[in-house]
C-alpha positions in Angstrom: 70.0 128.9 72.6 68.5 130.5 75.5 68.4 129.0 78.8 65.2 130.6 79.6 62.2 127.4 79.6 60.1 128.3 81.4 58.3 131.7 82.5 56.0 132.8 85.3 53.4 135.7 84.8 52.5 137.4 88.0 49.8 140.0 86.1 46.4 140.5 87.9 45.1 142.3 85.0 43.7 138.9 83.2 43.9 140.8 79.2 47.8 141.3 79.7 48.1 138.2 81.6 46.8 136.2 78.4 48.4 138.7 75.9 51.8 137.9 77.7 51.0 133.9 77.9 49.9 133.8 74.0 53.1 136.0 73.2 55.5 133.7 75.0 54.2 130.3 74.5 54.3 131.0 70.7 57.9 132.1 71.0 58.4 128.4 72.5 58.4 129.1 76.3 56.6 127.0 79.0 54.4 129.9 80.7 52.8 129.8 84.2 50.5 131.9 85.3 49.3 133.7 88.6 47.0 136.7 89.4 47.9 137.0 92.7 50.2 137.4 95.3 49.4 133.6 96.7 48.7 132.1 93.5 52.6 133.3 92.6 53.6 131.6 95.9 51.9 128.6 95.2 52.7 128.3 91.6 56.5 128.9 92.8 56.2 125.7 95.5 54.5 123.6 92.7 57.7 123.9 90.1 60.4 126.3 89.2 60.7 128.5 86.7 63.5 130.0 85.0 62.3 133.7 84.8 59.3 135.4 86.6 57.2 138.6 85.3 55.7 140.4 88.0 53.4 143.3 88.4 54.1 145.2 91.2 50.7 146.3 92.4 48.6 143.1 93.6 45.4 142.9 94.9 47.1 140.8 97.6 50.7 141.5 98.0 54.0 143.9 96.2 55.3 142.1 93.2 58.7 143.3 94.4 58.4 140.9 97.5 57.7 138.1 95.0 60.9 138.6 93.6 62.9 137.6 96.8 61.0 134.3 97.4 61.4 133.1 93.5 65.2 134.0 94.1 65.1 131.9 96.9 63.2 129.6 95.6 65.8 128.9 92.8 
């Protein structure tokens, strides 16, 4: 059994954001989603998530960064 619940999709591109939530919710996963840099950040202070998805290029903000605060965040 995987320990992976829940997932957050950082994907500002709104056709592979919903591609990636329909795929993963059907494979039994609890999905956020974010299109943004701050929507990410506020997602990440609402709950936690198990495992985040991020595109790198933002309209707001570098995916990578992301990456530090939901490690930190955990």
């Amino acid at each position: 059994m995987s320990m992976i619940q829940s997932i957050l999709v950082v994907e500002d591109d709104r056709n592979a954001r919903n591609a990636l939530k329909k795929a993963l919710s059907r494979e039994g996963y609890l999905v956020g989603t974010a299109e943004t840099f701050a929507g990410a950040t506020e997602a990440l202070s609402e709950r936690r998530f198990d495992l985040a998805l991020c595109d790198v290029v933002l309209p707001d903000g570098d995916g990578l960064d992301l990456i530090e605060i939901f490690r930190k965040a955990k």
